[in-house]
C-alpha positions in Angstrom: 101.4 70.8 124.2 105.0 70.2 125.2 107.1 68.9 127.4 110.7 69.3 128.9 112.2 66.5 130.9 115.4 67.3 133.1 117.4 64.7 135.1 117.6 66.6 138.4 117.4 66.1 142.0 113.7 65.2 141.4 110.6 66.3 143.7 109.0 64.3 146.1 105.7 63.8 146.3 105.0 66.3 149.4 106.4 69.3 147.4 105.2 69.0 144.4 101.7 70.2 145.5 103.6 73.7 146.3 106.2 73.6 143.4 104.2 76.4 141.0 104.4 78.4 144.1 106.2 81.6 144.7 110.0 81.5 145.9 109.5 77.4 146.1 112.3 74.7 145.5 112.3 71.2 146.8 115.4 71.9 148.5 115.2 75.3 150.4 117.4 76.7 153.1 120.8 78.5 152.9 123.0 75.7 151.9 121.3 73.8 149.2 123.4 73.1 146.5 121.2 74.6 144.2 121.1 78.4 142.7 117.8 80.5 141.5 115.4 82.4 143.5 112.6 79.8 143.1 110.1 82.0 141.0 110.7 80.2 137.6 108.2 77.9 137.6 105.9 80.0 139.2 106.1 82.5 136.4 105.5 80.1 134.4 102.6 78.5 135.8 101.0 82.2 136.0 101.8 83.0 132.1 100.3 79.8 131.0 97.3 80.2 133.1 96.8 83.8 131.5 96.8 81.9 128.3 93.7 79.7 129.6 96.5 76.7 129.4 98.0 74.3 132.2 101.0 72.9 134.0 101.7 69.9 135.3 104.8 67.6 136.6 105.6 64.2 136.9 108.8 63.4 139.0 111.0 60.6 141.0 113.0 61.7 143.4 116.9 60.9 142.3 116.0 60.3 139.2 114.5 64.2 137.9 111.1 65.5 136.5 109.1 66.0 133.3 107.3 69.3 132.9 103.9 69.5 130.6 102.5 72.8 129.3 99.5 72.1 127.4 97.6 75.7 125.8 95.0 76.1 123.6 95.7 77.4 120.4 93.8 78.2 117.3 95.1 78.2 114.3 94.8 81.2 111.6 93.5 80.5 108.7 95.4 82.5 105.5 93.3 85.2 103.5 91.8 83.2 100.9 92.8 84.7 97.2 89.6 85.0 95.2 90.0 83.2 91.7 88.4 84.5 88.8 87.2 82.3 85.6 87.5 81.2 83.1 91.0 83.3 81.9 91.0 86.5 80.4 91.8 86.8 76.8 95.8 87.4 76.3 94.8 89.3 73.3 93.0 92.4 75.8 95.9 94.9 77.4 96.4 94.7 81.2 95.7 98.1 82.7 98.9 99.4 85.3 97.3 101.9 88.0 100.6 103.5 89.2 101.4 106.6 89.8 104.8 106.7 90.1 106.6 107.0 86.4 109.4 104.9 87.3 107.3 101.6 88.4 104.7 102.5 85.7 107.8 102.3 82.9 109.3 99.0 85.0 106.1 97.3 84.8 105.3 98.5 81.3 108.3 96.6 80.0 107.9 93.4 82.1 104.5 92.8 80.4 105.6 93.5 77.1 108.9 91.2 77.6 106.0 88.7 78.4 104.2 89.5 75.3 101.2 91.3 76.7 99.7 94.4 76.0 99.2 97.3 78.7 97.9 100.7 79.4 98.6 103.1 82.1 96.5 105.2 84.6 98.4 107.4 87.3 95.7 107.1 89.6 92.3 105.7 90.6 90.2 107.9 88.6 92.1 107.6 85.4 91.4 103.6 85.7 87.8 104.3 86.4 87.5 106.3 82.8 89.8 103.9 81.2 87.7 101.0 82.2 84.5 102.3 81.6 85.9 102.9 77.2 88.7 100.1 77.0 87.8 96.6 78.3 90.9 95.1 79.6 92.0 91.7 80.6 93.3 92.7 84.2 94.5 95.5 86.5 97.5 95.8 88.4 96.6 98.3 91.0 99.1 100.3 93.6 97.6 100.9 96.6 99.0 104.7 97.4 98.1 106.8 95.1 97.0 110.3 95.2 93.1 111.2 93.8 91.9 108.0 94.4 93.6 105.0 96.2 94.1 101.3 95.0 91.5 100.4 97.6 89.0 103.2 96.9 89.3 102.1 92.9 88.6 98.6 93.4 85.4 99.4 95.7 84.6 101.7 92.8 85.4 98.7 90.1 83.4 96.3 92.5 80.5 98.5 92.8 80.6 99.7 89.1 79.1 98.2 85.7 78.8 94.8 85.2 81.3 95.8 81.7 84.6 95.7 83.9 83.2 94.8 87.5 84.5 91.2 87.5 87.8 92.1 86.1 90.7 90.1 88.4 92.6 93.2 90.3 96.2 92.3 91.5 97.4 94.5 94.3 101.0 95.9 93.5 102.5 97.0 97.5 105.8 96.8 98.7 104.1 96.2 102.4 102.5 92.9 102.1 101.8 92.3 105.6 98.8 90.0 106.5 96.5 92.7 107.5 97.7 94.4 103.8 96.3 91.5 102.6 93.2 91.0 104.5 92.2 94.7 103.6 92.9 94.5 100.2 90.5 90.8 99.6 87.7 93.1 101.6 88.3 95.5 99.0 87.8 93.4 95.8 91.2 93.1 95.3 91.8 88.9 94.1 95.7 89.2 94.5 99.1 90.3 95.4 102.2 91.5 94.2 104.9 93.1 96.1 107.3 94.9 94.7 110.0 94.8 93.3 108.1 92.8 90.7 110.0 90.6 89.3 109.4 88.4 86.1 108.8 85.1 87.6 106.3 86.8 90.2 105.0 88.3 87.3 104.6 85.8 85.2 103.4 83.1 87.6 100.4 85.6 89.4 99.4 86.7 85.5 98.8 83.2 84.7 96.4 82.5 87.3 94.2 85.5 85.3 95.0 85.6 82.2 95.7 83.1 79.5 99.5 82.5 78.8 100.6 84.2 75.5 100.3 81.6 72.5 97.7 79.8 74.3 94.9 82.2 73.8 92.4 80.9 72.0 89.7 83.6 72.3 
């Protein structure tokens, strides 16, 4: 609900039964002092009724008026990131699902300045193989790829063996919209990353997975 108060000419009590009308002001005729065609408030009032809201006025003649739009609105609740735990072991690589060589040799050398381990797949069928003969800590997975897609993998991962099923997968997509996100949580997916990945991203997202390097205690 809001409000907007101006300190006009004011509207008696006769007119403002017939204000929201169309081409209506309180003072009409060819030589009021007043401009405008007398459809604002009428637009208004229609927009706000689309919206299943309302209008109304209070007002003093001489002294102006106070406007009140009141419309319903529900608020949207953000896609909830599923958690995984306890951590994974630091001591198990992170597996990077990328297919593109330059992001695959970026991210490689962001997890190793952060001490992990990592192994790389250049599409979604090269992580299914991987994971099904080298348990790993977590995936970072790009969503377009060619053979098999980020969110094809995970439904794969998901649906697989309960060796790797549970595994925390971080999306890695430089369009992290909301319905980006809402797709990739139906998926399986538990995170996000948008690149450019940077350190402190990184860093922060890996430690809600995996156990911090010289902390693992596994």
């Amino acid at each position: 609900m809001c409000s907007i108060e101006d300190t006009g000419i004011g509207i008696n009590a006769e007119d403002q039964s017939k204000i929201f009308q169309d081409f209506t002001q309180s003072e009409g005729g060819f030589q009021r002092r007043y401009g405008g065609l007398g459809i604002g408030l009428s637009i208004c009032h229609k927009l706000v009724s689309a919206l299943a809201g309302g209008m109304s006025l209070t007002s003093k003649t001489g002294q102006g008026s106070i406007f009140i739009v009141g419309v319903p609105v529900k608020i949207a609740s953000a896609p909830t990131v599923k958690q995984v735990h306890p951590l994974a072991s630091a001591q198990l690589p992170i597996l990077i699902v990328e297919d593109n060589a330059v992001n695959q040799r970026v991210m490689a050398k962001l997890l190793e300045a952060l001490g992990y381990q990592c192994i790389i797949a250049s599409n979604g069928i090269e992580a299914l193989d991987i994971l099904a003969e080298q348990e790993s800590s977590l995936v970072l997975m790009d969503l377009q790829m060619l053979e098999m897609d980020g969110f094809s993998c995970t439904e794969a991962i998901r649906q697989g063996s309960a060796q790797f099923k549970r595994i925390p997968i971080i999306a890695v997509t430089a369009n992290l919209m909301d319905a980006d996100k809402e797709k990739c949580l139906l998926s399986g997916m538990n995170d996000f990353l948008e690149k450019l990945v940077n350190m402190a991203g990184l860093k922060k997202t890996l430690s809600r997975y995996v156990v911090a390097i010289g902390n693992d205690n596994a």
